[in-house]
C-alpha positions in Angstrom: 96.2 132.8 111.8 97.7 131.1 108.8 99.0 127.7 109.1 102.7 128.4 110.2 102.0 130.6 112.6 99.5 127.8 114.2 102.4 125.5 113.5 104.5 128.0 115.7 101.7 127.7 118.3 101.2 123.8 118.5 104.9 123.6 118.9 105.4 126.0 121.8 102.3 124.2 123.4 105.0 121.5 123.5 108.7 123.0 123.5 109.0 122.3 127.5 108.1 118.9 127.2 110.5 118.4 124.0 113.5 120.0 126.2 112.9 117.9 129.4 112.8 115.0 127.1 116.1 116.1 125.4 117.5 116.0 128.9 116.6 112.5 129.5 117.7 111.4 126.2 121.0 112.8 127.5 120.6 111.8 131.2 120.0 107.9 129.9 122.1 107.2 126.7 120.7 103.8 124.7 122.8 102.5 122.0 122.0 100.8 118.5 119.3 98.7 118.8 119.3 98.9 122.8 116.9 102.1 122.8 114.3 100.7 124.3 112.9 103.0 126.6 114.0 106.0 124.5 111.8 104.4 122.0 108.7 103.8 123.8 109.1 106.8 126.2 109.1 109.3 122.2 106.6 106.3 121.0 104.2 107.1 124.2 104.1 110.8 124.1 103.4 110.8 120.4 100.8 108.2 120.7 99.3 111.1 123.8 99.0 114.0 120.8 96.8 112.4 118.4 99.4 110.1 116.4 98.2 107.1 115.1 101.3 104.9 116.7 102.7 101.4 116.1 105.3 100.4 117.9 107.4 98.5 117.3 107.1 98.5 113.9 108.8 96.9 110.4 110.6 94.2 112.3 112.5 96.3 114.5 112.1 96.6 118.2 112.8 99.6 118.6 111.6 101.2 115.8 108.4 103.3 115.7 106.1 105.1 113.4 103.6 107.6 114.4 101.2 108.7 111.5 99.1 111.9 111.5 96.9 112.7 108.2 94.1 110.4 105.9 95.1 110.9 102.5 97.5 112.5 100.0 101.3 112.4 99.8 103.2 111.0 103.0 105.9 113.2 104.4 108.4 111.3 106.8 110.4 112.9 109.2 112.9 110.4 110.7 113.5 110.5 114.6 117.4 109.1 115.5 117.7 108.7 119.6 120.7 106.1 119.7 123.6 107.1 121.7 127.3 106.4 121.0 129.2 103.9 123.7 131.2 105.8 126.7 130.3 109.5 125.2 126.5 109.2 125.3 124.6 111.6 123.3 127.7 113.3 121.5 125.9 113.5 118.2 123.1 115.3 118.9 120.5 112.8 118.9 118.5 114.1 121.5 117.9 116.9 119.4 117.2 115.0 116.4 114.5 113.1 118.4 112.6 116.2 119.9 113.1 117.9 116.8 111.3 115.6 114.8 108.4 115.1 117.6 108.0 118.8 117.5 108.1 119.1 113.4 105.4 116.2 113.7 103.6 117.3 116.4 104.0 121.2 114.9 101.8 120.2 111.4 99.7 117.1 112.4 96.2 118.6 113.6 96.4 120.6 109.7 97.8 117.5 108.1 94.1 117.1 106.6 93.9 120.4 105.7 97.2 120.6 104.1 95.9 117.2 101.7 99.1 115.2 103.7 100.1 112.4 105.8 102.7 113.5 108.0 104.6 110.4 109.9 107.3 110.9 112.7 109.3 107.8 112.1 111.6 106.4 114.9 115.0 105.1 113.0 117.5 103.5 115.5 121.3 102.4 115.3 122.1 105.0 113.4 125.4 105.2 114.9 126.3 101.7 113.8 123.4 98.7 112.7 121.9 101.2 109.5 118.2 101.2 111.4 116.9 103.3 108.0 118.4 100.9 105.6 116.9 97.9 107.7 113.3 100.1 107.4 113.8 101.0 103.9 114.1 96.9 103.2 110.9 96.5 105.1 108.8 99.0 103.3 108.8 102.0 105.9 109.9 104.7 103.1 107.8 102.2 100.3 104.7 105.3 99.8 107.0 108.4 101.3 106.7 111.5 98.9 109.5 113.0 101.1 111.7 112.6 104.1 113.7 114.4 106.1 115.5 115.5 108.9 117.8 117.8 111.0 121.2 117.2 112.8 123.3 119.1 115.3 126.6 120.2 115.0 129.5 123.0 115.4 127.9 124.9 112.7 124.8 125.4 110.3 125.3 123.8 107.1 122.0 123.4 104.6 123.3 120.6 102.4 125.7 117.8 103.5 127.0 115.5 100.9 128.3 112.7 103.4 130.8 110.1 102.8 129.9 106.6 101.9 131.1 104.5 104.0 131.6 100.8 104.4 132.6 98.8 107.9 134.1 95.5 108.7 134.9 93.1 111.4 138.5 91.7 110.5 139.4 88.5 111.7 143.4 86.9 111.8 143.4 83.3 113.1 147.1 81.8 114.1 148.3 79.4 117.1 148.8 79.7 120.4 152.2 78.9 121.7 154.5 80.0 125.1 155.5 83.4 123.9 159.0 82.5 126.1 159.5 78.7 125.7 158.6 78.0 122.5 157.6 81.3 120.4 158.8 79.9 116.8 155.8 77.0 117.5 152.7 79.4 117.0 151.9 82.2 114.3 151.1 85.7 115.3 147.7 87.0 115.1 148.4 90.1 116.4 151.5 90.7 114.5 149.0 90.4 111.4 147.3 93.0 113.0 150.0 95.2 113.8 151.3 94.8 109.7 147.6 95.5 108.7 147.8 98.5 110.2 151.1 99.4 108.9 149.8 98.5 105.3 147.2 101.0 105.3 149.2 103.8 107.3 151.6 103.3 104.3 148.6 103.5 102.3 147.6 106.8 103.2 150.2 108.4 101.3 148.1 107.3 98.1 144.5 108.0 99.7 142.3 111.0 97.7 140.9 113.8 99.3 137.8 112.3 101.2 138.8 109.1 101.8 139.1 108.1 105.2 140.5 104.5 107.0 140.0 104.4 110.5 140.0 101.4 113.2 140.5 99.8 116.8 141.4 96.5 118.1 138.8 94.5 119.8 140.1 91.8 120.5 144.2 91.6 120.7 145.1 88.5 122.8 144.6 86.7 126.0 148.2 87.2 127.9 151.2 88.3 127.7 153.1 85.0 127.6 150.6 83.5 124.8 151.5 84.0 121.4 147.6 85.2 120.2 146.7 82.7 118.2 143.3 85.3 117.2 142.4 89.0 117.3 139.7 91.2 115.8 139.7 94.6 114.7 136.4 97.0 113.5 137.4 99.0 110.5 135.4 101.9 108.5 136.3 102.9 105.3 135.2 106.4 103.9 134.7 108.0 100.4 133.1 110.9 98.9 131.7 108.9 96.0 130.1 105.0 96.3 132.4 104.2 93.3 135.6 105.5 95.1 134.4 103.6 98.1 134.4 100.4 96.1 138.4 101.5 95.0 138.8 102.0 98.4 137.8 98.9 99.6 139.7 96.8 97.5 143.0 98.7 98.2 142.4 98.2 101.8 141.1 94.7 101.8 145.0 93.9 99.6 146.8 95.3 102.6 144.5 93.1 105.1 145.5 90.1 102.8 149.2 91.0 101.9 149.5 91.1 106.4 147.8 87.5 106.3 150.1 86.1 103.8 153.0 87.4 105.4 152.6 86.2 109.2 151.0 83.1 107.9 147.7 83.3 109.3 144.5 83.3 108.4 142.1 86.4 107.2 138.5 86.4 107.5 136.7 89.3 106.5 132.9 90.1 107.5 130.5 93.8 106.7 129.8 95.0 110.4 126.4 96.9 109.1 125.0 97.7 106.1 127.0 100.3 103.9 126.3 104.2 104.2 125.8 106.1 100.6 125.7 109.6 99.7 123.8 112.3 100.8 121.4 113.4 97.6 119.7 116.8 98.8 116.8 117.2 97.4 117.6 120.8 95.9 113.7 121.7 95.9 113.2 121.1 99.5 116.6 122.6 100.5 115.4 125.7 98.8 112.3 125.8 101.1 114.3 124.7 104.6 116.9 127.2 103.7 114.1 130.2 103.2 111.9 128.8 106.3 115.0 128.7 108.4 116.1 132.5 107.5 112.7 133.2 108.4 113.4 132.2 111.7 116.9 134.5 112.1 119.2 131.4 111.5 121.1 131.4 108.2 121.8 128.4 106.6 125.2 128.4 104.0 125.7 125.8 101.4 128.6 123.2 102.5 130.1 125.0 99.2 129.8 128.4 100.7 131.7 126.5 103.9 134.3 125.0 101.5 133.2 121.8 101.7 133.1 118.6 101.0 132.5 117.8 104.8 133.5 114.5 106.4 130.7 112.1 108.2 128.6 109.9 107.1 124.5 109.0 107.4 122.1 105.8 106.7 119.8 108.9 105.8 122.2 109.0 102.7 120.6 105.4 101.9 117.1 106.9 102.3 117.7 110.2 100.2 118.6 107.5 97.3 114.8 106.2 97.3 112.9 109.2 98.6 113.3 112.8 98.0 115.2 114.1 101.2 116.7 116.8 103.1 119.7 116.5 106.1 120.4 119.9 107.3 123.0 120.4 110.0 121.7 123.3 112.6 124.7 124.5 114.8 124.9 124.9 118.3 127.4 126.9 120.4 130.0 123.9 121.1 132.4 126.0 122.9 135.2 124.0 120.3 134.0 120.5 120.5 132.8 118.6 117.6 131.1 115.5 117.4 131.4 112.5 119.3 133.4 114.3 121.8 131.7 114.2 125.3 131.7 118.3 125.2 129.6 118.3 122.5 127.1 116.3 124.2 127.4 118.3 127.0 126.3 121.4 124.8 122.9 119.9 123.5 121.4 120.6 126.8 123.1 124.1 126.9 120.0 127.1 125.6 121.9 126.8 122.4 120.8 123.1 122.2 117.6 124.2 122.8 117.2 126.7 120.3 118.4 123.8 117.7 115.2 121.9 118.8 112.9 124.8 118.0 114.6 126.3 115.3 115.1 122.7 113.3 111.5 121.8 114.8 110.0 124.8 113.0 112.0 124.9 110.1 111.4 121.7 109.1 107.3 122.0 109.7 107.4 125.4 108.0 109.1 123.3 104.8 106.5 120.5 105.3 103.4 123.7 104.8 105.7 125.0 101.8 105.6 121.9 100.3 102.0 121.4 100.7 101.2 124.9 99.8 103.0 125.2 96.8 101.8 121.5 95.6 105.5 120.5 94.9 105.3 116.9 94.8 106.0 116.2 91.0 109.4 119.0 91.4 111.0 116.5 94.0 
C-alpha cells in the first residue's frame, strides 16, 4: 500500500468522528476568541491520535497546535472553528476544522517516513480579531516550510486572490440636548452618522472594480427625545490590491472627516483588527492540490477560468505573505445560498458538506505526500 492510499485509510478510520464533530461545531457556534470548547474539544481528540498538543498556545486562549513528525520541513495546516454572530457556522468552519484534523491526522503516523513535521494548527477569530496574524507575530508560522488550507463554499475554486481589507470602529462625539425643547442647544452625532454614510454612498460612484465599503451602526442613540450626543459605527473597507486599499482608505476616512466638520462634532477613528492582505497562492502547491483533487473526481477551476477576481477576504492572505500557502475553496451543494447566509450553514451538515470534509481532508494530505515525495521545498 503506497502512502496515499494508507492516507486514504487513516482518514476513513476517522471520517465518522470528523462528521459528528462537524455537527457539533454547527450544533454550538463560538465566536472570535470565544471558542473555547470548540478549541479544546478539536485540541483533545488530536492530542487522543498521537499529536504532540499544546494548548493553548502563542498567547492565545484559544489557539492550539498539534505537531506530528521529528525532523525535516514543517508543513502547517491551519484549523478555523469560529462562528459568525446570529448565523452560526455560515462560513463553513466546521468543515475547515474537520478538514484539517483529518489532513493531519490522514499523514501524521508517515510524517517520519515522509522526512516531515506535519502540525494541525488551531487559528481562531478569523471572522473578525485576525487569530493567524496574532500567531504569525508570535512565531507560530516562524519554521513553516508550507501552510495551507481548505474553505467551503457555492462552488470549487483552486486559487482565490481575496481582497485586502481594512476595519474600523468610527466614533462621532456631539451633545446631548431635548430633541423638542431645545434641539438648536446640542450637536448631532447621529446626523454625522447619517452624512457619513451619504458621503461614501456618493462615493461609490468613483469606487474601482473590487473595492468594497460596507457598515452598521452600533451604537445610534439613547432615546428619541435626546439629541445623541455619541454613536458608533463598524466599517470594512475592501480592495483587490494592498495599495488600492491604502487609496481607499484615505478617500473614505475624507468623507468620515468632511461629515464631522459639517455637523460640528467630533471624529475619532480606531482599526477594529488587524488588516487582511492578499491571497499569494503558492502556484507549486496549487499545481499538486489541483492534480490530487482531480484524483479524487472533484475538479478544481482557476478563479480565472470562473471569471474572477472573487470578493472575500482571509487573515490566511497575511500568512501566504510569509509562508508558502495554498486556500482552495471546495463547493458544496448550497441549494442558492452563499456565505454568511444561515442556508449555507445549514448545507455544511447536508452529505455534500460531508464530502467537502473528505474530499478537502484528502486533497490536501495527498498535496502534503506530493510535496514530500517530489522534495519541493526549494520550488515554494
Amino acid at each position: 500500500m503506497d502512502h496515499k492510499e494508507r492516507a486514504t485509510q487513516a482518514f476513513e478510520n476517522v471520517e465518522t468522528d470528523l462528521q459528528g464533530i462537524s455537527q457539533w461545531l454547527y450544533d454550538n457556534p463560538e465566536t472570535a476568541y470565544k471558542e473555547f470548547e470548540s478549541s479544546a474539544k478539536i485540541a483533545r481528540y488530536l492530542a487522543d491520535h498521537g499529536f504532540d498538543v499544546n494548548y493553548p498556545t502563542h498567547g492565545l486562549d484559544t489557539a492550539f497546535e498539534a505537531n506530528a513528525g521529528t525532523s525535516g520541513p514543517r508543513v502547517v495546516i491551519c484549523c478555523e472553528y469560529d462562528a459568525l454572530p446570529e448565523v452560526g457556522q455560515a462560513c463553513g468552519h466546521n468543515i475547515i476544522a474537520t478538514a484539517a484534523m483529518g489532513a493531519g491526522i490522514a499523514v501524521a503516523e508517515m510524517a517520519d517516513e515522509l522526512g516531515i513535521r506535519v502540525t494541525v494548527l488551531g487559528t481562531p477569530a478569523e471572522e473578525g480579531g485576525g487569530g493567524k496574524v496574532a500567531l504569525i507575530e508570535a512565531g507560530a508560522f516562524e519554521d513553516a516550510a508550507a501552510s495551507m488550507m481548505i474553505h467551503p463554499s457555492p462552488e470549487d475554486m483552486l486559487d482565490p486572490a481575496f481582497q485586502a481589507r481594512a476595519s474600523f470602529k468610527v466614533e462621532f462625539f456631539g451633545k446631548e440636548t431635548h430633541a423638542a425643547f431645545a434641539p438648536s442647544h446640542g450637536i448631532n452625532a447621529l446626523d454625522a452618522y447619517v452624512q457619513a454614510y451619504m458621503n461614501v454612498s456618493t462615493l461609490r460612484q468613483q469606487l474601482m472594480a473590487g473595492d468594497t465599503v460596507h457598515n452598521i451602526i452600533e451604537h445610534g442613540g439613547d432615546a428619541s427625545n435626546i439629541i445623541p450626543a455619541y454613536t458608533r459605527s463598524a466599517w470594512g473597507i475592501r480592495a483587490l490590491t494592498d495599495a488600492r486599499l491604502d487609496e481607499l482608505i484615505a478617500k473614505v476616512r475624507a468623507c468620515w472627516e468632511a461629515a464631522a466638520t459639517a455637523t460640528g462634532c467630533r471624529l475619532e477613528v480606531t482599526p477594529n483588527d488587524y488588516p487582511y492582505a492578499t491571497m499569494n497562492n503558492n502556484q507549486t502547491m496549487a499545481s499538486l492540490f489541483k492534480a490530487n483533487s482531480e484524483g479524487l473526481g472533484r475538479p478544481m477551476p482557476t478563479e480565472e477560468e470562473l471569471g474572477g477576481p472573487g470578493g472575500g477576504s482571509s487573515d490566511m492572505g497575511n500568512v501566504s505573505h510569509v509562508v508558502p500557502s495554498i486556500h482552495p475553496m471546495v463547493g458544496i451543494d448550497s441549494q442558492g445560498s452563499v456565505n454568511h447566509q444561515k442556508e449555507f450553514a445549514a448545507s455544511t451538515v447536508t452529505e455534500s458538506g460531508k464530502a467537502a470534509i473528505r474530499d478537502g481532508a484528502l486533497a490536501m494530505a495527498h498535496t502534503i505526500i506530493d510535496m514530500a515525495g517530489n522534495d519541493v521545498w526549494n520550488d515554494l
